[in-house]
BADORO-782140 format. One line per 8 residues: number of its first residue (from 1); their letters; for each residue x negated, y negated, z negated of C-alpha. Coordinates in nm, 3 decimals, padded with zeros to 5 digits, always signed. Last residue first. Example, Ala and Ser with C-alpha at 12.3 -4.5 7.8 and 13.67 -1.06 7.14 Angstrom:
<sites>
2> sa> -01.367:+00.106:-00.714 ~ -01.230:+00.450:-00.780
</sites>
This chain:
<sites>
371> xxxxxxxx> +11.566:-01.261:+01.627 ~ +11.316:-01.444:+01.914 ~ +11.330:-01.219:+02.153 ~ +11.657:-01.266:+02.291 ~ +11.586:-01.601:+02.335 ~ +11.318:-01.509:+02.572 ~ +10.964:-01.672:+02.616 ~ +10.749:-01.851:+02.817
363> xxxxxxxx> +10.949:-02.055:+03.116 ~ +10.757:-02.299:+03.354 ~ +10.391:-02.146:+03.294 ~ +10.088:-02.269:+03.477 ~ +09.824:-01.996:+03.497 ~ +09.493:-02.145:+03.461 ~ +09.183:-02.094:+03.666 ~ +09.127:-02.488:+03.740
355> xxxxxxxx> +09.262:-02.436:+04.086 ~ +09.603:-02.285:+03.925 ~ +09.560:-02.621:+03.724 ~ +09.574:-02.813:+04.000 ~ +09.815:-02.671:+04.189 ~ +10.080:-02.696:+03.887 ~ +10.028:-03.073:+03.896 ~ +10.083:-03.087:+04.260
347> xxxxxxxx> +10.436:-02.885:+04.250 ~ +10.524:-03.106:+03.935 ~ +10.474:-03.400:+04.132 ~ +10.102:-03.603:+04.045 ~ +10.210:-03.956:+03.893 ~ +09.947:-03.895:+03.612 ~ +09.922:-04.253:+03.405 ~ +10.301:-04.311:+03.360
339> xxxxxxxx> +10.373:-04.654:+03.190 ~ +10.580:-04.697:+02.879 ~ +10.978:-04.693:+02.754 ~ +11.063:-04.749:+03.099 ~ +11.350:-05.011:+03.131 ~ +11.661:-04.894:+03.361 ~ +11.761:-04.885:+03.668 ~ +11.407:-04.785:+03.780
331> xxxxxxxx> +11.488:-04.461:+03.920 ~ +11.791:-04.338:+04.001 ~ +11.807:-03.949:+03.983 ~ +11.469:-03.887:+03.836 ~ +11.489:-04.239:+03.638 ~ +11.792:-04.182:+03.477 ~ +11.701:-04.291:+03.147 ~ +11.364:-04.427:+03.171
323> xxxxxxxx> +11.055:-04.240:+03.103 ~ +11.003:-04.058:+03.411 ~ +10.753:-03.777:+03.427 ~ +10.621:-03.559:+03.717 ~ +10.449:-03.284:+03.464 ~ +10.472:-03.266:+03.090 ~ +10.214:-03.084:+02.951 ~ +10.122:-02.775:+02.707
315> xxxxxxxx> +09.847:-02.563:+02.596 ~ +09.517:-02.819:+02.613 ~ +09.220:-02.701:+02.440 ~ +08.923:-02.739:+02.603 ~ +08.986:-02.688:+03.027 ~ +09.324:-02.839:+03.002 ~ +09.124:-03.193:+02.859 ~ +08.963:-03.224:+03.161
307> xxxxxxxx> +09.229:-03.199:+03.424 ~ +09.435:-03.397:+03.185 ~ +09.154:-03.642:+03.204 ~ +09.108:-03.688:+03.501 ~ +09.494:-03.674:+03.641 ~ +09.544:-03.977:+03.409 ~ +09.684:-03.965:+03.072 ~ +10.042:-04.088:+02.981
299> xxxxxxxx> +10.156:-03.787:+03.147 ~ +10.171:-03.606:+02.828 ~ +09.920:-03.351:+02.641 ~ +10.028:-03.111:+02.418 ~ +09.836:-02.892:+02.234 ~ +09.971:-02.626:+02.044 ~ +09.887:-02.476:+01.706 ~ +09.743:-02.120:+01.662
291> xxxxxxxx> +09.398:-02.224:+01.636 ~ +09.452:-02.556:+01.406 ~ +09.074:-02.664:+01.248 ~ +08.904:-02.557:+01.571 ~ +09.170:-02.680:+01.794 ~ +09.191:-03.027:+01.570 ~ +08.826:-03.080:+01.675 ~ +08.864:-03.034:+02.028
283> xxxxxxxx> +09.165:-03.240:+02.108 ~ +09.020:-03.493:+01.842 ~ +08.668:-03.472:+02.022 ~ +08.807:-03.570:+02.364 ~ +09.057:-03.870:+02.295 ~ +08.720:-03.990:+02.125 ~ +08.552:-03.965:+02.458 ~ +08.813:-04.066:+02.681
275> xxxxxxxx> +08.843:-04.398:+02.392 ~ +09.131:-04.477:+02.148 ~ +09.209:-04.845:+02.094 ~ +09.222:-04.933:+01.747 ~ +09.400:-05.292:+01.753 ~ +09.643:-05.167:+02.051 ~ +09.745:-05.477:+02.226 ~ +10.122:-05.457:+02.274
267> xxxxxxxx> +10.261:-05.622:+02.537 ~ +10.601:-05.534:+02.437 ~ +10.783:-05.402:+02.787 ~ +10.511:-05.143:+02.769 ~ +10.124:-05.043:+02.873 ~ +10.020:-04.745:+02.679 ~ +09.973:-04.619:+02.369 ~ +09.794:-04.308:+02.346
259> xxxxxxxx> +10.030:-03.988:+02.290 ~ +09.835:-03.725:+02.144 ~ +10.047:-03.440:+02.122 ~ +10.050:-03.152:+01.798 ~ +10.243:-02.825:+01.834 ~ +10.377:-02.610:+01.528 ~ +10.572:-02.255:+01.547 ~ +10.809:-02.232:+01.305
251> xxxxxxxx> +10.839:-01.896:+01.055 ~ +10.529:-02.014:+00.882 ~ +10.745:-02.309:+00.714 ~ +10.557:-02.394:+00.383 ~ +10.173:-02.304:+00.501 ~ +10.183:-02.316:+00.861 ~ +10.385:-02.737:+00.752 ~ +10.149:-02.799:+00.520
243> xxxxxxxx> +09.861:-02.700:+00.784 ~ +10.024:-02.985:+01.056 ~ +10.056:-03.243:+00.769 ~ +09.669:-03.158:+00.713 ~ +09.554:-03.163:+01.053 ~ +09.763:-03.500:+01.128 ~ +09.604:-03.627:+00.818 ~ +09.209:-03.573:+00.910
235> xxxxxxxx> +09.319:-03.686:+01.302 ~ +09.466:-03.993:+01.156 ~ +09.139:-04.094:+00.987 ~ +08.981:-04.042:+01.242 ~ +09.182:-04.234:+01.498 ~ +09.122:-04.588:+01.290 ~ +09.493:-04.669:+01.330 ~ +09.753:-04.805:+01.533
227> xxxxxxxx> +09.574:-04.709:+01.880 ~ +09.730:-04.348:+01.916 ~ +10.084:-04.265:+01.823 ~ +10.013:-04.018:+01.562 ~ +10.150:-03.635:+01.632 ~ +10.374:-03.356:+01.515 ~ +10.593:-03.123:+01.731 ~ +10.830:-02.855:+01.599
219> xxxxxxxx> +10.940:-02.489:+01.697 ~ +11.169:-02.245:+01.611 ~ +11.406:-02.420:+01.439 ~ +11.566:-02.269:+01.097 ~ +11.747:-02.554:+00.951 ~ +11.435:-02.588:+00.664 ~ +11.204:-02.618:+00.981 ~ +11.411:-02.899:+01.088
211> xxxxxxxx> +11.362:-03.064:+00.741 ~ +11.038:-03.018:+00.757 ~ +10.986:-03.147:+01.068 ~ +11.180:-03.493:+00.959 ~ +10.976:-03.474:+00.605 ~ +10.709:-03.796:+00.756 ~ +11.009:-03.940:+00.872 ~ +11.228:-04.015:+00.553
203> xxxxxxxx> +10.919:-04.060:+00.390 ~ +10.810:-04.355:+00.577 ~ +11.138:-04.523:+00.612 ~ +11.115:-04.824:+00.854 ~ +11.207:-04.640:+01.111 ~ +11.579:-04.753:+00.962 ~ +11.565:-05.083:+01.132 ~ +11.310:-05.359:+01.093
195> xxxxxxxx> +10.967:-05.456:+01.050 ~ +10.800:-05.102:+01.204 ~ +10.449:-05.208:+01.251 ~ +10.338:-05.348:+00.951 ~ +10.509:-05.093:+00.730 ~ +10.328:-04.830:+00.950 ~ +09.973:-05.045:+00.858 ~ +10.068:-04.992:+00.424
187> xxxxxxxx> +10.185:-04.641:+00.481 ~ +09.883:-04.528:+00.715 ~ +10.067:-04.166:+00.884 ~ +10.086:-04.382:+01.209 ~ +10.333:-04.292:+01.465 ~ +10.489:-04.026:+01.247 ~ +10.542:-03.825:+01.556 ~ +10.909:-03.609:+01.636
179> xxxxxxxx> +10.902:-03.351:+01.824 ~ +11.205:-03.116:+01.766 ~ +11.232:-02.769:+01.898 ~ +11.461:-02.491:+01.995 ~ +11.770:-02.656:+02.094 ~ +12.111:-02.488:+02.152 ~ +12.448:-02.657:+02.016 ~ +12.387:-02.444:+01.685
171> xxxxxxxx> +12.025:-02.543:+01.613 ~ +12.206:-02.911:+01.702 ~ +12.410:-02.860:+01.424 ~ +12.169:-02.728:+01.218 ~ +11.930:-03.038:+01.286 ~ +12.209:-03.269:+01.196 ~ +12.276:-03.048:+00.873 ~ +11.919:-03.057:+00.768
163> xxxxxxxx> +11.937:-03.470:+00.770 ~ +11.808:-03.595:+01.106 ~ +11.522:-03.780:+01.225 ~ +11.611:-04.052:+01.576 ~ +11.541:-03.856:+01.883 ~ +11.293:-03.613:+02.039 ~ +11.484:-03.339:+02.128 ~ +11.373:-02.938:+02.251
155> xxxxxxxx> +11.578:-02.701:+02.483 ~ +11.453:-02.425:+02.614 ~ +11.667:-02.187:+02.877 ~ +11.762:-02.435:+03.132 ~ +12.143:-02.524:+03.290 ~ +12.335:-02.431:+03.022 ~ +12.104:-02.574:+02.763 ~ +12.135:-02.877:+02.898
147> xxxxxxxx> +12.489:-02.951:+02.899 ~ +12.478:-02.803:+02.528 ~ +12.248:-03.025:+02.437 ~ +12.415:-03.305:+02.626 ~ +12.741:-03.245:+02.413 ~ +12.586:-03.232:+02.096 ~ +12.354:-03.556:+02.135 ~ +12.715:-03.712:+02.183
139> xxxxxxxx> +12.821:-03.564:+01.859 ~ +12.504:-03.636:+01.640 ~ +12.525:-04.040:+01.757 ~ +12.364:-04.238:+02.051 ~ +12.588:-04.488:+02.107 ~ +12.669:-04.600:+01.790 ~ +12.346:-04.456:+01.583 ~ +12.107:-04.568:+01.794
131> xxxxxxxx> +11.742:-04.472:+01.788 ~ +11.576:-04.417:+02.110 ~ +11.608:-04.120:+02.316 ~ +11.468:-03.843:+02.423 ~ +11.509:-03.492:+02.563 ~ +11.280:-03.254:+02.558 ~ +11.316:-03.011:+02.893 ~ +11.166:-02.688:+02.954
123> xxxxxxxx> +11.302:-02.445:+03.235 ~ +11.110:-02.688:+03.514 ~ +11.081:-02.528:+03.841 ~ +11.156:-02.843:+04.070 ~ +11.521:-02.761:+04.130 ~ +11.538:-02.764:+03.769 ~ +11.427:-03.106:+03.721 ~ +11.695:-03.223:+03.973
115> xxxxxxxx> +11.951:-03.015:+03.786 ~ +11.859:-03.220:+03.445 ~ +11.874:-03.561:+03.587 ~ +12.209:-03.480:+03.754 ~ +12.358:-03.326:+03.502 ~ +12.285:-03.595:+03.269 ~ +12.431:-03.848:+03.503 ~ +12.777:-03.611:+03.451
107> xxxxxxxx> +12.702:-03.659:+03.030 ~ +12.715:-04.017:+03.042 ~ +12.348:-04.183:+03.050 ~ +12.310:-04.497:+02.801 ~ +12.093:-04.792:+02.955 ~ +11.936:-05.060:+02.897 ~ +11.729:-05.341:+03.092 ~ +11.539:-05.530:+02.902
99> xxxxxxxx> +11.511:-05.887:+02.656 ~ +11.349:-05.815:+02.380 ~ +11.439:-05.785:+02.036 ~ +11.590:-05.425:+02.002 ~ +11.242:-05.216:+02.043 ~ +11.241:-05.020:+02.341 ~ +10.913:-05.141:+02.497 ~ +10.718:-05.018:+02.165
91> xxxxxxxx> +10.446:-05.136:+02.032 ~ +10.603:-05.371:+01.734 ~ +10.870:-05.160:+01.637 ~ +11.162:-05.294:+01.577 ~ +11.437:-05.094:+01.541 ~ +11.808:-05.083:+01.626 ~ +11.795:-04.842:+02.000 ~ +11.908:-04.842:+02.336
83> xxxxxxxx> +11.700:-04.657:+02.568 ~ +11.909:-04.389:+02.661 ~ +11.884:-04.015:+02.771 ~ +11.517:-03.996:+02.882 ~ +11.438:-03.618:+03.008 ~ +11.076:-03.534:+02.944 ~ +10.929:-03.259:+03.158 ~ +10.760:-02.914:+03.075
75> xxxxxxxx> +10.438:-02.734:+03.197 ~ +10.333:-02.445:+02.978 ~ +09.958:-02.371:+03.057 ~ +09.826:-02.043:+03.072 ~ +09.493:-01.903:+03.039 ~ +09.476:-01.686:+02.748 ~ +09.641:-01.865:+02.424 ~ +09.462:-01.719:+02.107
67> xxxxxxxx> +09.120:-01.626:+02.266 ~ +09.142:-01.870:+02.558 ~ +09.186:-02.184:+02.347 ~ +08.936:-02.026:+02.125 ~ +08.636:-01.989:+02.390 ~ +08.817:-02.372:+02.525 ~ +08.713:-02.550:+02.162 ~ +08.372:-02.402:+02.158
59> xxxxxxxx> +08.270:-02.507:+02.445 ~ +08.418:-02.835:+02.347 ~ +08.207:-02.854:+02.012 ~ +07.884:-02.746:+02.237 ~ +07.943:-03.029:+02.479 ~ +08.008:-03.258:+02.170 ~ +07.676:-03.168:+02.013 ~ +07.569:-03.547:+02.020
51> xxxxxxxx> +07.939:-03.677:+01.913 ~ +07.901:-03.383:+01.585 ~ +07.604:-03.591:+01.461 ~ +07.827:-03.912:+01.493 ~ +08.056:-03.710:+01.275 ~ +08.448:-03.609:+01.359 ~ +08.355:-03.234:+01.334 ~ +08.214:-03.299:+00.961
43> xxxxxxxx> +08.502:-03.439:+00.888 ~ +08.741:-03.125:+01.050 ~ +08.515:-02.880:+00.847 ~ +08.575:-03.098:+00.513 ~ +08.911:-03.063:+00.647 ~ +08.895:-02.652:+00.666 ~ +08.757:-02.420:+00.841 ~ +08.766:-02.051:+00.862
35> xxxxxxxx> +08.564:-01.840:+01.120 ~ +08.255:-02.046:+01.084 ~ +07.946:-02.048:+01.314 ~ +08.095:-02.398:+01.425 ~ +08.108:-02.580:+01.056 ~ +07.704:-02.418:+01.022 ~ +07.633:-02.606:+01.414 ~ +07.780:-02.941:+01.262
27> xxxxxxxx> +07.580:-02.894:+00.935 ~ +07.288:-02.860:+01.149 ~ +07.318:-03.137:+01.415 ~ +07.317:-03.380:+01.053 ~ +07.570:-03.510:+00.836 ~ +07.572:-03.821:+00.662 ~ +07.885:-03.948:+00.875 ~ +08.076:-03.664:+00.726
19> xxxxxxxx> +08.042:-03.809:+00.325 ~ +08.194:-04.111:+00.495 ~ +08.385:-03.919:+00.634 ~ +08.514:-03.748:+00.382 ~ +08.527:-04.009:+00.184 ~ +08.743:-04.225:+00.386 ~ +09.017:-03.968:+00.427 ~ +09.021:-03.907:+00.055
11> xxxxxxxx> +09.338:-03.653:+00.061 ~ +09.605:-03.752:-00.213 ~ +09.799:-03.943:+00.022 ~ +09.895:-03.676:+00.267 ~ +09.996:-03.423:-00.058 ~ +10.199:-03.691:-00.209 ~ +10.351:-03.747:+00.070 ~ +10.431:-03.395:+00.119
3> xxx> +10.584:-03.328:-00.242 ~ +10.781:-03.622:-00.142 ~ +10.746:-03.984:-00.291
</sites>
């Protein structure tokens, strides 16, 4: 076990809330006169006392939001590259043992997906994939990284984790983040859920952002897949993998999504389904624990509550998402990977939030810039 496993399992998520669930409308208005908090903070936050002051918690929440991010949003779009993969992972409509449609996209379809997104204003693009290390190896991630990174300025992956040299190497082709979520950061209910395949390997993901930090990137994404575990207890360890990764890599820049599950080829039944409300105080709570850290929000949530959620905390989202490969260019030849909630267009999406009073932002920084 890791030096950050062992720092993940030593915290007494239970106690603390436990401990939490014994506090009163006071303690919850002492944790919010605070400039520093910490996860006793974050417990008390998650409370049943805290639920009744959740107007003033969000209020909170958006006067920070504001201080350390103004009033922009940065709007980016996923770009799916294939949906083969070797696991099985019981939520998930890519897993290897069912029967759908699959697809690999050759580097001319990638063009094509990524100079669509372009024409629409997007200058951010994560591309995705599922784990396959035939067809979906270092050197063809290579190419479309560079493919991609001469027709947009940022670059970030979510793909299989990667040794430090992987992440180099693709440093060196042109990305500038990784997301990557530890799904569930429960060992014994993650071993339940991932049966086979090399996702299987706890510790080999949990240190994936770590490892990219080590290779210099300048930004990574952390986050729980929402509805495999009691969400408390996964917002207490996502804001403490998230402040081991300030403390050891401050150079990166950290972001945290909340990606609820969502209706997929799998039929999976979450067993801790996530409410509005609790989706709520876990954006709100983590941006009084995390105030520099991102907040991403995809288009798995409807126009409601991404709407909502911009207005307390919310720093990034994905706009006019498909989540098949090739499904700007040629939609639905291929499996989705789960359902889209917000099927606004980028154009409408933008709207929106310029109505809200927020700046949407397709392009935020130069590479030149950056050292």
């Amino acid at each position: 076990m890791n030096d950050l496993a062992r720092t993940l399992e030593s915290i007494p998520a239970g106690d603390l809330l436990a401990r939490a669930d014994r506090a009163d409308e006071r303690a919850v208005r002492a944790v919010l006169a605070k400039e520093g908090r910490d996860l006793k903070d974050l417990a008390v936050l998650l409370s049943p006392a805290a639920d009744r002051l959740f107007e003033e918690i969000a209020a909170a929440s958006a006067r920070l939001t504001a201080q350390r991010f103004g009033r922009t949003v940065l709007l980016y779009a996923p770009v799916y590259l294939s949906n083969e993969c070797v696991n099985v992972c019981t939520y998930c409509g890519f897993r290897r043992d069912i029967d759908v449609r699959r697809a690999t996209l050759g580097l001319a379809e990638i063009e094509e997906e990524i100079r669509y997104l372009a024409g629409q204003g997007f200058r951010h693009l994560l591309l995705v994939t599922g784990e396959h290390p035939k067809n979906v190896d270092l050197a063809y991630l290579e190419a479309a990284v560079r493919l991609a990174r001469s027709l947009v300025p940022s670059v970030a992956i979510e793909v299989e984790p990667l040794d430090v040299e992987g992440y180099r190497r693709l440093i060196e082709a042109g990305i500038d983040g990784v997301t990557l979520y530890q799904e569930t950061y429960d060992r014994d209910l993650y071993v339940r859920y991932h049966t086979h395949g090399p996702k299987k390997r706890f510790d080999w993901r949990l240190e994936a952002p770590s490892r990219a930090a080590e290779a210099g990137i300048r930004r990574v994404g952390i986050g729980a897949l929402l509805g495999l575990a009691d969400w408390r207890k996964e917002t207490i360890r996502l804001a403490a993998h998230a402040r081991w990764l300030l403390k050891y890599h401050w150079r990166t820049h950290v972001s945290i999504s909340f990606p609820r599950i969502r209706e997929a080829a799998s039929h999976f039944a979450p067993p801790h389904p996530v409410s509005d409300r609790e989706l709520a105080r876990m954006v709100a709570a983590l941006r009084l624990i995390l105030r520099d850290a991102g907040l991403v929000l995809s288009t798995r949530e409807g126009p409601g509550m991404r709407d909502g959620l911009a207005r307390i905390g919310i720093t990034q989202m994905s706009a006019g998402s498909r989540t098949e490969p090739g499904g700007y260019g040629r939609p639905d030849d291929a499996q989705k990977q789960f359902m889209v909630e917000d099927t606004r267009s980028p154009a409408e999406v933008a709207a929106r939030l310029a109505a809200l009073g927020f700046d949407p932002v397709w392009k935020d920084w130069e590479e030149a810039l950056h050292g």
